[in-house]
C-alpha positions as a Markdown table, in Angstrom:
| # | Residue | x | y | z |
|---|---|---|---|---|
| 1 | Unk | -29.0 | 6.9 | -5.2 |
| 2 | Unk | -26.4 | 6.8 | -7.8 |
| 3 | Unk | -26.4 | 3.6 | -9.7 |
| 4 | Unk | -23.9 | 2.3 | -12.3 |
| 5 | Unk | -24.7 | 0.5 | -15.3 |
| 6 | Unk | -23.3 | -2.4 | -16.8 |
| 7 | Unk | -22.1 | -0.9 | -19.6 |
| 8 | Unk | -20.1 | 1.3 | -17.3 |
| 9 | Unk | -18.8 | -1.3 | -15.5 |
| 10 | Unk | -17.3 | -3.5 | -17.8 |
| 11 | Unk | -15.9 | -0.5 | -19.5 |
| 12 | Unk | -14.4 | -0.3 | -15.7 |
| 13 | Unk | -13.3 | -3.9 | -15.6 |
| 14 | Unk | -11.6 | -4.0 | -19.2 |
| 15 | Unk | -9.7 | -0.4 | -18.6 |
| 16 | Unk | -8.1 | -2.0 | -15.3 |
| 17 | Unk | -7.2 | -5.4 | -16.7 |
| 18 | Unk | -6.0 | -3.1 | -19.7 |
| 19 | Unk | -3.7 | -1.0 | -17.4 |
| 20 | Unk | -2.8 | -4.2 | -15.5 |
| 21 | Unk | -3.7 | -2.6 | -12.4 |
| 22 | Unk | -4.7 | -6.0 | -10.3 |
| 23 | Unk | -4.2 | -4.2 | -7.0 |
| 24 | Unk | -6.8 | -2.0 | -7.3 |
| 25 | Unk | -9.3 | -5.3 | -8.5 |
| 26 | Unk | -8.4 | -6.9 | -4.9 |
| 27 | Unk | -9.7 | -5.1 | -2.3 |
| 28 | Unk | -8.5 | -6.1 | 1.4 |
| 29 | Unk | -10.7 | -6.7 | 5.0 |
| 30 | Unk | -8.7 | -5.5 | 8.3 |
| 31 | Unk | -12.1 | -6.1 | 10.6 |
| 32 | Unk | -12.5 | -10.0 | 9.7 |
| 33 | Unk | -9.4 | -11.3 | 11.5 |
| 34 | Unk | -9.4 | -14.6 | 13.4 |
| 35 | Unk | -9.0 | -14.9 | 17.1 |
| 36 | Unk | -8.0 | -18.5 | 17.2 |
| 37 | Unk | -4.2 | -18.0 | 16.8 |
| 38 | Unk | -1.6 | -14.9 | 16.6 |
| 39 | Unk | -0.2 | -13.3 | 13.6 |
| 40 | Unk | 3.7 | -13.8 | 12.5 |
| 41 | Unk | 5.2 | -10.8 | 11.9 |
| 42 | Unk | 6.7 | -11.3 | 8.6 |
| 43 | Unk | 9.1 | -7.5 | 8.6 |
| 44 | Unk | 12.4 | -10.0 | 7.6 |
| 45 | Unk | 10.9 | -11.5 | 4.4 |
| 46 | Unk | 10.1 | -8.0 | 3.2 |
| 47 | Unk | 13.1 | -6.7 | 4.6 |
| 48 | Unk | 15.2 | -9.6 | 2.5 |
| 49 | Unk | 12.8 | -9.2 | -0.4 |
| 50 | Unk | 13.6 | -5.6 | -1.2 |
| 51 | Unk | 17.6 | -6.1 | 0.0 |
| 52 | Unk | 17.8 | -8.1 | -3.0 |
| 53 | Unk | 16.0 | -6.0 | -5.6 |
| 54 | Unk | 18.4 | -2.8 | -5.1 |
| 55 | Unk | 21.5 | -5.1 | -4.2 |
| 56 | Unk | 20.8 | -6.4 | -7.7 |
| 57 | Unk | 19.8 | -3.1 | -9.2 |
| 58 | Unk | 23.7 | -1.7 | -7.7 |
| 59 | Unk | 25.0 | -5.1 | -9.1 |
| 60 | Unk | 24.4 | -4.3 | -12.3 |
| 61 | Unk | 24.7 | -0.3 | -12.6 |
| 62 | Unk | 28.2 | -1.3 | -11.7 |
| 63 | Unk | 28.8 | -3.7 | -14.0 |
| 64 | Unk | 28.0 | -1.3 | -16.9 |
| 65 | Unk | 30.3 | 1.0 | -15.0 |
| 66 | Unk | 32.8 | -1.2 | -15.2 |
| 67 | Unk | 32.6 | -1.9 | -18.8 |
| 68 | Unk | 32.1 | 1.8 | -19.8 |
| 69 | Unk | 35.6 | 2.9 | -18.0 |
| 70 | Unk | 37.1 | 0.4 | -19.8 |
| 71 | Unk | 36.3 | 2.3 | -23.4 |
| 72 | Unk | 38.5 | 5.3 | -24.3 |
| 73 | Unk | 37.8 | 8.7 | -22.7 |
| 74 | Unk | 35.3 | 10.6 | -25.0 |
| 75 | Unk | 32.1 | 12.4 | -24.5 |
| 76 | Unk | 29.9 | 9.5 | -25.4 |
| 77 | Unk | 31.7 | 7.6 | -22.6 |
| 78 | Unk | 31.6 | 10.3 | -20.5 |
| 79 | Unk | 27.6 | 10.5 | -20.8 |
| 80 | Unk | 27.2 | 7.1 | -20.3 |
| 81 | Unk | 28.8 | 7.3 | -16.7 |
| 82 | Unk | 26.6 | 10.2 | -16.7 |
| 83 | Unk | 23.6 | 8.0 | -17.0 |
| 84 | Unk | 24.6 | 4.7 | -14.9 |
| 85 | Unk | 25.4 | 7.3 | -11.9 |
| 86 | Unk | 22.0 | 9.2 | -12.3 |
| 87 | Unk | 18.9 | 8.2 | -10.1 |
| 88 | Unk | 16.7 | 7.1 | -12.8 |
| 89 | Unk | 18.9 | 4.9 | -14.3 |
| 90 | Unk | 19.0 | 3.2 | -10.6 |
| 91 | Unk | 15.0 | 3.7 | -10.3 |
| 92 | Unk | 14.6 | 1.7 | -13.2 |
| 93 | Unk | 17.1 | -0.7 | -12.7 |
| 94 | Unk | 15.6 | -1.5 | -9.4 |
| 95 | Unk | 11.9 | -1.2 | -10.5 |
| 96 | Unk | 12.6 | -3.8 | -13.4 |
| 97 | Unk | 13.1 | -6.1 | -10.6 |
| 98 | Unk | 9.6 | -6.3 | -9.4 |
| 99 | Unk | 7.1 | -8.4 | -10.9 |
| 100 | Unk | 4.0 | -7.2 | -12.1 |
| 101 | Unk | 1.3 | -6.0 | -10.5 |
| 102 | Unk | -0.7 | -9.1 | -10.1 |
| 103 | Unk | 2.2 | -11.2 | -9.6 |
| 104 | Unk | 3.8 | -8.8 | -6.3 |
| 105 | Unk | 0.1 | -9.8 | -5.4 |
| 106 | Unk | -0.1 | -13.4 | -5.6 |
| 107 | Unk | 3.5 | -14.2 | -5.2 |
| 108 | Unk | 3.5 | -12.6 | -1.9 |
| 109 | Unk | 0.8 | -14.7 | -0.8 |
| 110 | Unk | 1.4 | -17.7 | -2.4 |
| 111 | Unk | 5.2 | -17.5 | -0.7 |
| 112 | Unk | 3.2 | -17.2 | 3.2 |
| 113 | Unk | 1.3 | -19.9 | 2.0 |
| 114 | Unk | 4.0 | -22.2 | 1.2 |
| 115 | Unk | 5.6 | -25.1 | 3.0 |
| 116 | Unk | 8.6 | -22.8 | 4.3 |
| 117 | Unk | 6.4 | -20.3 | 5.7 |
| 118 | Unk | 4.5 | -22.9 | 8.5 |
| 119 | Unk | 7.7 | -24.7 | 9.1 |
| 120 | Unk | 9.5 | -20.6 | 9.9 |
| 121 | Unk | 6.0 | -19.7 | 12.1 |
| 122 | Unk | 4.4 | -22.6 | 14.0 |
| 123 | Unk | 1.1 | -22.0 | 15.0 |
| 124 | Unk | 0.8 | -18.5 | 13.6 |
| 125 | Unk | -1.0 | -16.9 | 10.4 |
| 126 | Unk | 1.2 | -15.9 | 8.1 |
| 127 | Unk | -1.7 | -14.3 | 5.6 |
| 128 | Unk | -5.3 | -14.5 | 6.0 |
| 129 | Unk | -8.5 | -14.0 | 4.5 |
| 130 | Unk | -11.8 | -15.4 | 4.3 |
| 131 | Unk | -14.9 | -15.7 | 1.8 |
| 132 | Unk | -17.1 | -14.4 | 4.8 |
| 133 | Unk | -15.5 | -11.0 | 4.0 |
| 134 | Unk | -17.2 | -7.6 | 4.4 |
| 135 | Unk | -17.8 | -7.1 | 1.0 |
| 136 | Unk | -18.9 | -10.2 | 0.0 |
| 137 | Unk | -22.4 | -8.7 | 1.3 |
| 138 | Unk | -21.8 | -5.0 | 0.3 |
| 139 | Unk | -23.1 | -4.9 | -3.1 |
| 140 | Unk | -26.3 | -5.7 | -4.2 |
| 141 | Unk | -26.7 | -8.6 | -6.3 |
| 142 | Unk | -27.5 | -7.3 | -9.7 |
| 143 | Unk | -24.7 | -4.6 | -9.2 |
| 144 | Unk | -21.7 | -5.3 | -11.5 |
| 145 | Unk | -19.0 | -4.2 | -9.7 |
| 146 | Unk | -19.5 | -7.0 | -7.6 |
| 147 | Unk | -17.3 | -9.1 | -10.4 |
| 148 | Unk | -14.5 | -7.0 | -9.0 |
| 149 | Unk | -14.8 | -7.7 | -5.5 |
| 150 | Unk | -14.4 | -11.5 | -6.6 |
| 151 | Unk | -10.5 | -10.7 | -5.8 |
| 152 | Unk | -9.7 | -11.0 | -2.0 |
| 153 | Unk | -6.2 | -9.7 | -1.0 |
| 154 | Unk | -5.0 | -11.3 | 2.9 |
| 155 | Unk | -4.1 | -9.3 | 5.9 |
| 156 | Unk | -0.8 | -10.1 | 6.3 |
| 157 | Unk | 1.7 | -8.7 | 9.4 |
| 158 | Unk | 5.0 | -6.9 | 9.1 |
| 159 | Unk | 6.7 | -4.4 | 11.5 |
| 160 | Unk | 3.7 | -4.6 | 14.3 |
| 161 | Unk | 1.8 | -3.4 | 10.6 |
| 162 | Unk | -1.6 | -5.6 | 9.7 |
| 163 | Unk | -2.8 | -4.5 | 5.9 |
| 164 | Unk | -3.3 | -6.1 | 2.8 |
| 165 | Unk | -1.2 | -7.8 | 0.5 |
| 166 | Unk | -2.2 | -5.6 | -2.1 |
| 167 | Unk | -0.9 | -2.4 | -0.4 |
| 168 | Unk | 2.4 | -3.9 | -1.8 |
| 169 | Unk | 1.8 | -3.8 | -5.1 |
| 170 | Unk | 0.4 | -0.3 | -4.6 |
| 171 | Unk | 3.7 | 0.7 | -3.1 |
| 172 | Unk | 5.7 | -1.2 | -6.2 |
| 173 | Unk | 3.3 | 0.4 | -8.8 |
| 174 | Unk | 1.9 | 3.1 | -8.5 |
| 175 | Unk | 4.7 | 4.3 | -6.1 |
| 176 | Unk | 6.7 | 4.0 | -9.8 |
| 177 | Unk | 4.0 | 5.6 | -11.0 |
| 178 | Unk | 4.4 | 8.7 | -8.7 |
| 179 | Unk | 8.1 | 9.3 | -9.8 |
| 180 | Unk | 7.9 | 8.9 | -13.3 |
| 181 | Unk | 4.8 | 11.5 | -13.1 |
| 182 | Unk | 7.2 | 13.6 | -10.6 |
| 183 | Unk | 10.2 | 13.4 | -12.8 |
| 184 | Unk | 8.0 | 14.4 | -15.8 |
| 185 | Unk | 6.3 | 17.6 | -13.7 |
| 186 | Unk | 10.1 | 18.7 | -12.3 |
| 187 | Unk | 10.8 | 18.5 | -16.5 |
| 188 | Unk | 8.2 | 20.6 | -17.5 |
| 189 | Unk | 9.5 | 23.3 | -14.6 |
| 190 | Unk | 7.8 | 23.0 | -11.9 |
| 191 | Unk | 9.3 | 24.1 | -8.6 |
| 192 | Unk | 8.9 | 20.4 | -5.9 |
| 193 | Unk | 6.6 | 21.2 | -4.2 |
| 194 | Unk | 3.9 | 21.7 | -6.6 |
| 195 | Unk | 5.5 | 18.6 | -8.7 |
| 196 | Unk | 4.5 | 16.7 | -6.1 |
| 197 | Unk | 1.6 | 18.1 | -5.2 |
| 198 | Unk | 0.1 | 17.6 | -9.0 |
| 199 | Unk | 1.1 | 13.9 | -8.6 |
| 200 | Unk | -0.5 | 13.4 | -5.5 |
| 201 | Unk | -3.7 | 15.1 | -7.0 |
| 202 | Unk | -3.6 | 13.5 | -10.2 |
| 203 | Unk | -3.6 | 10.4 | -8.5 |
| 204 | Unk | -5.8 | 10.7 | -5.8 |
| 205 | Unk | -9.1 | 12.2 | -7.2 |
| 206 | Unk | -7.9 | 14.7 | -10.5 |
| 207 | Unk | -7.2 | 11.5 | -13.1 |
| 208 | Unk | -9.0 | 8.4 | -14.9 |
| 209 | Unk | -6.6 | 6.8 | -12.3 |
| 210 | Unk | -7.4 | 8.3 | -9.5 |
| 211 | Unk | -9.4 | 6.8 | -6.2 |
| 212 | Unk | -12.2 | 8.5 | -7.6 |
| 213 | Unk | -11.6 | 6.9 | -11.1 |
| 214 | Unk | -11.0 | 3.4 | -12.6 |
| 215 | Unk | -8.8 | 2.7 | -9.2 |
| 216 | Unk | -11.8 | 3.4 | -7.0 |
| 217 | Unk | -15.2 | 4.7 | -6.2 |
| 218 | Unk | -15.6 | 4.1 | -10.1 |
| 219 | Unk | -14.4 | 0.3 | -10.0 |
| 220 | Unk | -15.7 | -0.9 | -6.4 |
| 221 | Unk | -17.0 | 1.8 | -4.7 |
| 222 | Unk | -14.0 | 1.9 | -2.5 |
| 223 | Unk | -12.0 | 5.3 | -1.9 |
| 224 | Unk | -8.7 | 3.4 | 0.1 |
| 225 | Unk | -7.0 | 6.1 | 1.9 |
| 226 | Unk | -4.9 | 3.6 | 3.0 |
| 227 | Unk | -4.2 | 2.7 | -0.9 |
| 228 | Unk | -3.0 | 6.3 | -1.5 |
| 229 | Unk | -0.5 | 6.5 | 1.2 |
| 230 | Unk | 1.2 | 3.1 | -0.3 |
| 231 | Unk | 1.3 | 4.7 | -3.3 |
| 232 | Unk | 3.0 | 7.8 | -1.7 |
| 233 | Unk | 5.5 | 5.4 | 0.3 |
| 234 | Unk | 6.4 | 3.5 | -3.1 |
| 235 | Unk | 7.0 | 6.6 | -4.2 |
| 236 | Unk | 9.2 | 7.9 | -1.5 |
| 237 | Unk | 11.0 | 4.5 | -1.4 |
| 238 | Unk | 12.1 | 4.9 | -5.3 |
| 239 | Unk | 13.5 | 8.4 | -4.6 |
| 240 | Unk | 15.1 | 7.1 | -1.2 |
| 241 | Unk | 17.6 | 4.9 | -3.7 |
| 242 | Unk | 19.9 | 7.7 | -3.9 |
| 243 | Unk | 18.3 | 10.8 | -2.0 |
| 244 | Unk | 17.7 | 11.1 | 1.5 |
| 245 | Unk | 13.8 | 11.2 | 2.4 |
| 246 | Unk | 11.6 | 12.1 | 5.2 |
| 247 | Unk | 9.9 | 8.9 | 6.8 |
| 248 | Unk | 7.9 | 8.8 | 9.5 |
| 249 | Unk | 8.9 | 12.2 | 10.4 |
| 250 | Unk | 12.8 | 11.6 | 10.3 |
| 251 | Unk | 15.1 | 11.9 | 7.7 |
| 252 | Unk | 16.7 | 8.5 | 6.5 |
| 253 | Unk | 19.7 | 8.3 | 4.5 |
| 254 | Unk | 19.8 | 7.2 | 0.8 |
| 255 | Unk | 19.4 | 3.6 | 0.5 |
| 256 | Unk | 22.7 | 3.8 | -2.1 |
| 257 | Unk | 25.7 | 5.7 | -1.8 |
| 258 | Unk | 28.6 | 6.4 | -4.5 |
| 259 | Unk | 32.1 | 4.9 | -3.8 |
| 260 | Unk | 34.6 | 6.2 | -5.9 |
| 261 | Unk | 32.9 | 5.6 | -9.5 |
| 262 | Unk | 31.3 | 3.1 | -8.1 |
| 263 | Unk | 27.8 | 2.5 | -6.4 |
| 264 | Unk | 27.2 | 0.7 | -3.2 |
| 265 | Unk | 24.4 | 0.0 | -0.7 |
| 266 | Unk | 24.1 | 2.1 | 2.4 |
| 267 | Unk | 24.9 | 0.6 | 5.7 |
| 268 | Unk | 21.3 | 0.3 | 7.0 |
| 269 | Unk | 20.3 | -2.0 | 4.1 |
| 270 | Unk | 20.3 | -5.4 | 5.0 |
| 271 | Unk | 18.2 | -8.2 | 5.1 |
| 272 | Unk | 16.8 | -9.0 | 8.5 |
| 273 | Unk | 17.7 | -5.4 | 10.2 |
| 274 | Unk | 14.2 | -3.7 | 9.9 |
| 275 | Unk | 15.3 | -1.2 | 7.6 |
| 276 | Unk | 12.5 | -1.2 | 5.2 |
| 277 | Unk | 10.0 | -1.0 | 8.4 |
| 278 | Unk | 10.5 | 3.3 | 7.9 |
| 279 | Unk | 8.3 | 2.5 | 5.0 |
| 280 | Unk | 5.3 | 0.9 | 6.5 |
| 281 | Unk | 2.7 | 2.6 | 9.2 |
| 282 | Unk | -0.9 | 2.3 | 10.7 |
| 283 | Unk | -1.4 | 4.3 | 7.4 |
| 284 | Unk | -1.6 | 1.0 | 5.8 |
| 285 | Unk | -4.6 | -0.3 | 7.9 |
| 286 | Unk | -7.5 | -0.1 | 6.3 |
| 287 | Unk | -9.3 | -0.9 | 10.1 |
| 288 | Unk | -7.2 | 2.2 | 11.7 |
| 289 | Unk | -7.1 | 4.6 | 8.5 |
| 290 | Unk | -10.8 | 3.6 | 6.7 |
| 291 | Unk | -12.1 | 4.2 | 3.6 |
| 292 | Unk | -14.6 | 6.4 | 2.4 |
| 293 | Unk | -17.5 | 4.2 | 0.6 |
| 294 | Unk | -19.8 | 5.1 | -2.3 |
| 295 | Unk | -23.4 | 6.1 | -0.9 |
| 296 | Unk | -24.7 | 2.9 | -3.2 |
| 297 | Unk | -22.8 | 0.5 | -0.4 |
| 298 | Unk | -21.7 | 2.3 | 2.7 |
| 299 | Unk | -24.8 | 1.3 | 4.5 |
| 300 | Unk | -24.4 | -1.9 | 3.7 |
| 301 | Unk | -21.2 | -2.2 | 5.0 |
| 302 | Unk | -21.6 | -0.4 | 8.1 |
| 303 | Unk | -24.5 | -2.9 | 9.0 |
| 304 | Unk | -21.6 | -5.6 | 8.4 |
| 305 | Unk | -19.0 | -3.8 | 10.4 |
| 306 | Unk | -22.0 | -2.9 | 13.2 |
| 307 | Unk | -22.6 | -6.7 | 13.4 |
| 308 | Unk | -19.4 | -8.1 | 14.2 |
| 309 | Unk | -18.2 | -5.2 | 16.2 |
| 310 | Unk | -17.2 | -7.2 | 18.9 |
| 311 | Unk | -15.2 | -9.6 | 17.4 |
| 312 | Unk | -13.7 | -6.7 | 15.6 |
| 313 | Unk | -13.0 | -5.1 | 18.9 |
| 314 | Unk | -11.5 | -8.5 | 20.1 |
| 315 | Unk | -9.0 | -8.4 | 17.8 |
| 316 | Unk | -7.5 | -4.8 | 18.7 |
| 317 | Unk | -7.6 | -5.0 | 21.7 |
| 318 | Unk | -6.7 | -8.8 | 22.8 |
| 319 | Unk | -4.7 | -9.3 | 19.8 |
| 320 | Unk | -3.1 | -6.4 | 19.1 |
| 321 | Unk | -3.3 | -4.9 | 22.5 |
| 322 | Unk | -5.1 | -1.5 | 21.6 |
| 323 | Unk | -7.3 | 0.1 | 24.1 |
| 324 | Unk | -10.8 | -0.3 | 24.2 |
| 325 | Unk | -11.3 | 3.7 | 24.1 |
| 326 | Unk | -13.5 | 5.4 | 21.1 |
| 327 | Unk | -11.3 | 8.7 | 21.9 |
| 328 | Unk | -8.1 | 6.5 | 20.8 |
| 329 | Unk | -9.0 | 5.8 | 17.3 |
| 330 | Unk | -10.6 | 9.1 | 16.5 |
| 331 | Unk | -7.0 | 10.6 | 17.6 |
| 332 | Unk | -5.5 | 7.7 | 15.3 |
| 333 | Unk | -7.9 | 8.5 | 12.4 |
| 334 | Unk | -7.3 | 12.2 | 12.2 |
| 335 | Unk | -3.2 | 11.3 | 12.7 |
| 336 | Unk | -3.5 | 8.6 | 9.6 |
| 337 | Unk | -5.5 | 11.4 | 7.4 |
| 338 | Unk | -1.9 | 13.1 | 6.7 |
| 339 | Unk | 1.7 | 11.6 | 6.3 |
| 340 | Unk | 3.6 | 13.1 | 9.7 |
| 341 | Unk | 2.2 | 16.2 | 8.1 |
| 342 | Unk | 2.4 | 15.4 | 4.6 |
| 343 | Unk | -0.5 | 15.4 | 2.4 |
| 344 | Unk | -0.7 | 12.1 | 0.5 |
| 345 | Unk | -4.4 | 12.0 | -1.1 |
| 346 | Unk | -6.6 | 11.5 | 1.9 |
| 347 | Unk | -10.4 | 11.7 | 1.4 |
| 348 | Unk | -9.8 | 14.8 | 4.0 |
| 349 | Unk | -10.5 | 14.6 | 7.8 |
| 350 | Unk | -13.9 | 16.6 | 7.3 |
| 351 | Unk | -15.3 | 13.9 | 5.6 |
| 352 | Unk | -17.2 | 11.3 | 7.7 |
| 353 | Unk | -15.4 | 7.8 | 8.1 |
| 354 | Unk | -16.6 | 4.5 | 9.8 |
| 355 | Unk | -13.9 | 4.0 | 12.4 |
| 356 | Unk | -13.4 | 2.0 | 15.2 |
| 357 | Unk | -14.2 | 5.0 | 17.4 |
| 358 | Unk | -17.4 | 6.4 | 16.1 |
| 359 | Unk | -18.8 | 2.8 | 14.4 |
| 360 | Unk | -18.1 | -0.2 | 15.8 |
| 361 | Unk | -17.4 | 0.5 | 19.6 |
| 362 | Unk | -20.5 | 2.0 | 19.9 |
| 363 | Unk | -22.2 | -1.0 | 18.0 |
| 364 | Unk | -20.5 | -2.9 | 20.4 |
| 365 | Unk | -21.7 | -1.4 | 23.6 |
| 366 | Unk | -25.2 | -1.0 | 22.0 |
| 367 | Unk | -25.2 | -4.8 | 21.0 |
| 368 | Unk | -24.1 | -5.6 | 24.6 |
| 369 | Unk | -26.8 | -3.7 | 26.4 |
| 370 | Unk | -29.6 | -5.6 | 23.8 |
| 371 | Unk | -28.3 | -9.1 | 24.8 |
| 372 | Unk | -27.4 | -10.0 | 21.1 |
| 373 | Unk | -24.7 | -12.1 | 20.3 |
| 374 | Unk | -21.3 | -11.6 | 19.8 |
């Protein structure tokens, strides 16, 4: 078996505090969920959020509109217009917004932790997560990379969606990520499809930060398809600003418009009307769309996942109302492995993945038929 030393790991460690990338340090759990009281479905915070970061972004492109018509016509004022009008300059504008990576992290947790958050959902969970996790038993004592795993990220719920907290500063990040590699590929000549498919390569197994580099197997042991199609969204969001873009199979207009010289946001974009939903899917679930696990702790957690299958299975299908049928979430697995048809990074649908249907409903039934506890 393929072990990593310590040397390695730290090198690990210090690269991704280096890069700031905190989101790929917290790893998230979608098969320990409680059973004791329902979820809120927190869509309109994230729908307000992300209202305010490109009403803010179109704010301010306009006021440097503004300004720049006001100077005499010349070609330097003419290319400034040039630039405030362009999509970068919006991308950027709105991208500056955002905190960093470990504060989209924290902040969004430490916001559905806060007094405003029980008083808005009585009696519901509005994050969770526990130290009895699944990988706080994956990795072997002495291995290193367990100093990674120190960083939990909650389940949280938005549009009917449950996935981790961390999947939004995947989307933020290395969604930005994703365009600026895009916009530099599409510079260098490449026709868009292969600019985008070099991105999505680069970033999913063919770079240092790729899920088979320092933001996965290499770091945790952890290849997060679910990660990668964030990362694909964020990037789709940032070039929905002011293109159209497909989303869940249906094009959607541009989140911003032009208006005479001026910019302004789409109709669709407000706060509380679901728009940002067309972002998030199952793909997000690391329960419905699992993760490929390094051979040094996939055993490990498979025992973990085998061994509370049925309250696992409790969860889906009392909570969430999904059926009780292995057939259902093969279908789902080999749906979530591409994007409607889009290739986002997925480990493949040939290679073998713990889910719901070939894992832990049979560990259920086979538990059942023993007599051992739930």
């Amino acid at each position: 078996m393929r072990r990593i030393s310590s040397s390695m790991a730290v090198c690990v460690m210090v690269g991704v505090a280096g890069l700031g990338f905190s989101a790929r340090a917290h790893e998230t759990d979608q098969y320990t969920l409680p059973l004791d009281k329902p979820f809120a479905d927190v869509g309109d915070l994230l729908d307000a959020s992300h209202y305010r970061i490109v009403a803010r972004a179109v704010e301010r492109a306009n006021r440097e509109i503004e300004r720049a018509l006001r100077e005499p016509e010349s070609a330097s004022m003419r290319k400034r217009l040039a630039t405030l009008r362009s999509q970068e300059y919006l991308v950027e504008a709105v991208y500056s917004q955002m905190n960093d990576a470990m504060s989209d992290i924290s902040g969004v947790e430490s916001a559905l932790r806060g007094k405003w958050a029980k008083e808005a959902y009585p009696g519901q969970y509005t994050e969770y997560s526990t130290l009895d996790w699944i990988y706080t038993y994956s990795h072997a004592w002495l291995d290193p990379r367990r100093l990674i795993t120190v960083w939990r990220s909650s389940t949280i719920k938005a549009y009917g969606v449950y996935f981790g907290s961390d999947k939004m500063s995947h989307f933020h990040h290395m969604g930005h990520f994703y365009y600026t590699a895009w916009r530099e590929n599409l510079g260098k000549g490449m026709s868009e499809s292969d600019a985008v498919a070099n991105v999505i390569v680069r970033y999913s197994g063919g770079g240092p930060l790729g899920e088979t580099g320092l933001l996965g197997f290499a770091a945790t042991g952890v290849y997060s398809n679910a990660d990668l199609c964030s990362n694909y969204m964020g990037f789709k969001f940032f070039r929905n600003i002011t293109e159209p873009m497909v989303l869940k199979g249906e094009e959607r207009p541009p989140m911003v418009v032009r208006t005479g010289p001026f910019w302004r946001l789409n109709v669709h974009v407000r706060p509380e009307s679901g728009w940002f939903g067309a972002f998030v899917s199952d793909h997000w679930n690391e329960a419905m769309n699992p993760n490929l696990y390094d051979v040094t702790i996939r055993a490990d957690v498979k025992s973990l996942i085998e061994r509370r299958s049925e309250s696992i299975m409790k969860f889906w299908t009392q909570r969430d109302g999904r059926p009780a049928d292995a057939a259902y979430y093969e279908k789902l697995a080999g749906e979530l492995s591409t994007y409607f048809g889009e290739n986002y990074g997925h480990s493949s649908p040939d290679t073998p993945l713990m889910t719901l249907g070939n894992t832990v409903i049979p560990a259920m039934l086979a538990r059942r038929s023993s007599g051992a506890k739930p």
